[in-house]
KOLGUPA-644904 format. One record per residue (C-alpha): residue number from 1; chain; residue in three letters; x negated, z negated, y. Coordinates in Angstrom, 1 decimal, decimal comma. Example, Ala and Ser with C-alpha at 12.3 -4.5 7.8 and 13.67 -1.06 7.14 Angstrom:
<nodes>
+-----+-------+------+--------+--------+--------+
:  nr : kette : rest :     c1 :     c3 :     c2 :
+-----+-------+------+--------+--------+--------+
:   1 :     A :  ALA :  -12,3 :   -7,8 :   -4,5 :
:   2 :     A :  SER :  -13,7 :   -7,1 :   -1,1 :
+-----+-------+------+--------+--------+--------+
</nodes>
This chain:
<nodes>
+-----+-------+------+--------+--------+--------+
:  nr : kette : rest :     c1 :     c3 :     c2 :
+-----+-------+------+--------+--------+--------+
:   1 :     A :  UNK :    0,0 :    0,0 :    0,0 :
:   2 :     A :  UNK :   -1,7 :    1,0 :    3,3 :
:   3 :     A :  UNK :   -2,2 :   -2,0 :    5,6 :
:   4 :     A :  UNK :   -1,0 :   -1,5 :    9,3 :
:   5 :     A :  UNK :   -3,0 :   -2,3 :   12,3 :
:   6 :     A :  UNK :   -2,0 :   -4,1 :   14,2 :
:   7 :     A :  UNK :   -3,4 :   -5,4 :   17,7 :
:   8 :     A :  UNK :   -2,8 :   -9,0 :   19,4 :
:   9 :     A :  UNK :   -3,2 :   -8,1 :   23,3 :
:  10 :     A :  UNK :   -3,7 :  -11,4 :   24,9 :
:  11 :     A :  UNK :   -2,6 :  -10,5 :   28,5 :
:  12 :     A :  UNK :   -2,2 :  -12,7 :   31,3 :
:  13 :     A :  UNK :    1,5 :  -14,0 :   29,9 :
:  14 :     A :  UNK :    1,6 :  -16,7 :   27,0 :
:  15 :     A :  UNK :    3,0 :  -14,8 :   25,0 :
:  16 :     A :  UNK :    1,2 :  -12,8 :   22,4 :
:  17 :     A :  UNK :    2,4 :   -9,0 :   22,3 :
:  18 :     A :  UNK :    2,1 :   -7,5 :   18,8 :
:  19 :     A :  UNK :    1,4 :   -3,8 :   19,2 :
:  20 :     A :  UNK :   -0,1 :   -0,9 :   17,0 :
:  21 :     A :  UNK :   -3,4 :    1,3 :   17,8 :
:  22 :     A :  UNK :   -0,8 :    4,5 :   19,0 :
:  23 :     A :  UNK :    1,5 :    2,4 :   21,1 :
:  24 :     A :  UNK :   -2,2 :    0,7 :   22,9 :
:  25 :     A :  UNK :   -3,7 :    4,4 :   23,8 :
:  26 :     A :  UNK :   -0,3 :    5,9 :   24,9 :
:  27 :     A :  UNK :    0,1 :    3,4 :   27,0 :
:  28 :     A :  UNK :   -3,6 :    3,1 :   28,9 :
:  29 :     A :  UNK :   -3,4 :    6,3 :   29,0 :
:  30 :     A :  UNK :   -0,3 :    6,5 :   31,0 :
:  31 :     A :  UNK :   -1,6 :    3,7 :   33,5 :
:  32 :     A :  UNK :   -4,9 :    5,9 :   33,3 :
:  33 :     A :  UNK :   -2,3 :    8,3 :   34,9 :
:  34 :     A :  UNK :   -1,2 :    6,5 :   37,3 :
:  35 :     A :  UNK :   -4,6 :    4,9 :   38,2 :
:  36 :     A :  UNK :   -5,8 :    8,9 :   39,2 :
:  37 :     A :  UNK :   -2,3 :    9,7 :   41,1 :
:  38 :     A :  UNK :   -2,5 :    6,8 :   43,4 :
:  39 :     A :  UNK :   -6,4 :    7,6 :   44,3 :
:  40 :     A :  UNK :   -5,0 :   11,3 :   44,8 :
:  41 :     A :  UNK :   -2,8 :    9,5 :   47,1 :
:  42 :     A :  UNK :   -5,4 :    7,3 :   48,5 :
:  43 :     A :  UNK :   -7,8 :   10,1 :   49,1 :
:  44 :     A :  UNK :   -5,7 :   12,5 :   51,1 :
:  45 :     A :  UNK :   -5,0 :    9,6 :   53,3 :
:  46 :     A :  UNK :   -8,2 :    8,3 :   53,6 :
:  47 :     A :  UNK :   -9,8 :   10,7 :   56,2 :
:  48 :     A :  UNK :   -7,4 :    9,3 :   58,9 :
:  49 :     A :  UNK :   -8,0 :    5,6 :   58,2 :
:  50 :     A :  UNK :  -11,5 :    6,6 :   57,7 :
:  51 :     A :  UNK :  -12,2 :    7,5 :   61,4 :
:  52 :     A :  UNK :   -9,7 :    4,7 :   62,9 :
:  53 :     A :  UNK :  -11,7 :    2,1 :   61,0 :
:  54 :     A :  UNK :  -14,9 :    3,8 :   62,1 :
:  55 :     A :  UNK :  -14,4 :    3,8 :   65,6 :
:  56 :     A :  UNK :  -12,7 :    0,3 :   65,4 :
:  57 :     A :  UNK :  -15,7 :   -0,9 :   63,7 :
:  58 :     A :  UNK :  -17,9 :    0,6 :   66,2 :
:  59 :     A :  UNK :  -15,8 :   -1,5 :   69,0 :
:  60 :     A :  UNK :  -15,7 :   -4,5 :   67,1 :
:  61 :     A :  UNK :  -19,8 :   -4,0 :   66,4 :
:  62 :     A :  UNK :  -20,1 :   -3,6 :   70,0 :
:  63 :     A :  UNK :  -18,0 :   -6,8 :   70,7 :
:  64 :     A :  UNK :  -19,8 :   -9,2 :   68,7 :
:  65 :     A :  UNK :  -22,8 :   -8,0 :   70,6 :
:  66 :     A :  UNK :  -21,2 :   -8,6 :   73,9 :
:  67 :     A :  UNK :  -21,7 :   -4,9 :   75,1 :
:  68 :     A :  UNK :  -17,8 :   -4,9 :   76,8 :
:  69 :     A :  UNK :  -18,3 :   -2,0 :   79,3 :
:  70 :     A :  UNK :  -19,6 :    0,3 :   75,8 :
:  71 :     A :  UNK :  -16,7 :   -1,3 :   73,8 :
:  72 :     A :  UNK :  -14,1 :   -0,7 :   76,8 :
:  73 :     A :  UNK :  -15,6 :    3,2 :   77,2 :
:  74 :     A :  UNK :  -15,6 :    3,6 :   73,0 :
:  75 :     A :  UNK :  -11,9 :    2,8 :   73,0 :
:  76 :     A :  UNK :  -10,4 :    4,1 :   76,2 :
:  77 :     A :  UNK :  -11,9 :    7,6 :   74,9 :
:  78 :     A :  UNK :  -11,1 :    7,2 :   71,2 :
:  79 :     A :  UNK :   -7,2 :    6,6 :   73,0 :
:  80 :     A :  UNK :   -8,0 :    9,9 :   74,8 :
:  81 :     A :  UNK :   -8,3 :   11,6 :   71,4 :
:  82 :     A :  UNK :   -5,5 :   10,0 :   69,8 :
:  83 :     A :  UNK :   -3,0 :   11,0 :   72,7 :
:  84 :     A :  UNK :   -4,5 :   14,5 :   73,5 :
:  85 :     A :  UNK :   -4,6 :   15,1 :   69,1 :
:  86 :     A :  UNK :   -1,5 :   16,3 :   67,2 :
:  87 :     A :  UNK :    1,1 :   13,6 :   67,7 :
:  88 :     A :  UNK :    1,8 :   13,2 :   63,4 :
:  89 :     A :  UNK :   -1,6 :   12,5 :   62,9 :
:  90 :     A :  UNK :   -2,5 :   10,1 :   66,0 :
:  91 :     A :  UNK :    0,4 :    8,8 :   66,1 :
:  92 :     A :  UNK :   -0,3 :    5,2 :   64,3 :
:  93 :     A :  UNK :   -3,6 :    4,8 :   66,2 :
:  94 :     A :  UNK :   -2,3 :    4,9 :   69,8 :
:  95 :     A :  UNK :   -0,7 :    1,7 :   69,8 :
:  96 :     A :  UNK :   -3,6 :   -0,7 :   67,8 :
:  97 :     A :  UNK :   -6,2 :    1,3 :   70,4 :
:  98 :     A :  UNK :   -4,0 :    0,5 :   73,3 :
:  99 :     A :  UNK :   -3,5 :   -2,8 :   72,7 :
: 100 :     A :  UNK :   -7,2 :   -3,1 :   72,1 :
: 101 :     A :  UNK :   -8,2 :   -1,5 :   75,5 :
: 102 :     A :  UNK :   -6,4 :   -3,9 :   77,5 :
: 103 :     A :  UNK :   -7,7 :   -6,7 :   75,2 :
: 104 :     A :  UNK :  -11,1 :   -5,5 :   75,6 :
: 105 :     A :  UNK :  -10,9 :   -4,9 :   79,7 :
: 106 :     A :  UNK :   -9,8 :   -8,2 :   80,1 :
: 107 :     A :  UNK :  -12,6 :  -10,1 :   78,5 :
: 108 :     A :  UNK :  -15,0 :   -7,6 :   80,3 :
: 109 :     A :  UNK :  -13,4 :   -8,6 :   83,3 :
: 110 :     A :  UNK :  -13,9 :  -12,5 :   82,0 :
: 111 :     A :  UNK :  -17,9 :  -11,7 :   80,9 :
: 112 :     A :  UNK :  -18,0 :  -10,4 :   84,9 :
: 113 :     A :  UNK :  -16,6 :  -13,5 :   86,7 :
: 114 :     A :  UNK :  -18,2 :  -15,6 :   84,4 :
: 115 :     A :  UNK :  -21,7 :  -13,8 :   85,3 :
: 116 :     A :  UNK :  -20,8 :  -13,8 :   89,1 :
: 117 :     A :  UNK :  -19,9 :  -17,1 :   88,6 :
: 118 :     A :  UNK :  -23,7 :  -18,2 :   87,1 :
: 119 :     A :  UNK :  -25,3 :  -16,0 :   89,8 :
: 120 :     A :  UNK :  -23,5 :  -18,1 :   92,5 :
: 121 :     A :  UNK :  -24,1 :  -21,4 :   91,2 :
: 122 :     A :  UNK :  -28,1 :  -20,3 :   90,5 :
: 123 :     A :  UNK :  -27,8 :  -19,5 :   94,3 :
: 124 :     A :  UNK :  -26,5 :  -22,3 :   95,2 :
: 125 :     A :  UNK :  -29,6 :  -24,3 :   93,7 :
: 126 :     A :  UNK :  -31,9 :  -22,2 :   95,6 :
: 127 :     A :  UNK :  -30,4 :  -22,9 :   98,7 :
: 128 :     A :  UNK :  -29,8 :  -26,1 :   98,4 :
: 129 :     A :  UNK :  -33,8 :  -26,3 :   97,1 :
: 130 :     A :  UNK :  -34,5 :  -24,7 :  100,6 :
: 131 :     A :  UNK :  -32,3 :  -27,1 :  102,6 :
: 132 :     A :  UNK :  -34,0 :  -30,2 :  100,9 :
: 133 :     A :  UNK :  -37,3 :  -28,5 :  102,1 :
: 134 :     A :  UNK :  -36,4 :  -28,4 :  105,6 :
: 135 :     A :  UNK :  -35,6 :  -32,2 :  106,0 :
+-----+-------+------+--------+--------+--------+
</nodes>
């Protein structure tokens, strides 16, 4: 009498599924399947997301340096692009990059008060320096 075999697959459940070699390769094979048709997917998209992400990365690189005036330039012409380009395909960029120009010209405006600010009070030591030396 010919002996079946049969696999235990342990999966992440308790229980333990009882299933034979044929009924194991149809179905990896089938998730195989759908494992290629969602990278299909994710490949066709991934050009567009691709260059978002790059020239967000590039701001946010440009951030955590604390270069504001070449972030603030990056995105207001990347928004450029995205406005000017074909409206389906920069459609879903124009709003993150807008939101991040005016996030990004407001702490360029804070890094320049904050800089006039240490300027002035540095000036202020000088002169008061000066004054003490006139006494």
């Amino acid at each position: 009498m010919a002996k079946k075999n049969r696999i235990y697959d342990f999966d992440d459940e308790d229980d333990i599924v009882v299933i034979d070699k044929k009924t194991k390769r149809r179905l990896e094979r089938a998730k195989n399947r759908e494992n290629q048709q969602q990278r299909a997917l994710e490949e066709e998209s991934a050009p567009q997301a691709e260059e978002a992400n790059d020239v967000m990365s590039r701001i946010a690189v440009l951030c955590q340096e604390n270069r504001w005036r070449e972030a603030v330039l990056t995105a207001r012409q990347a928004l450029a692009e995205a406005e000017n380009g074909e409206e389906n395909e920069n459609s879903e960029f124009v709003l993150p990059l807008t939101m991040a120009v005016s996030k990004l010209e407001m702490s360029l405006k804070r890094q320049m008060a904050a800089a006039f600010l240490n300027k002035a009070e540095e000036m202020l030591k000088k002169e008061y320096l000066l004054n003490v030396g006139e006494q």
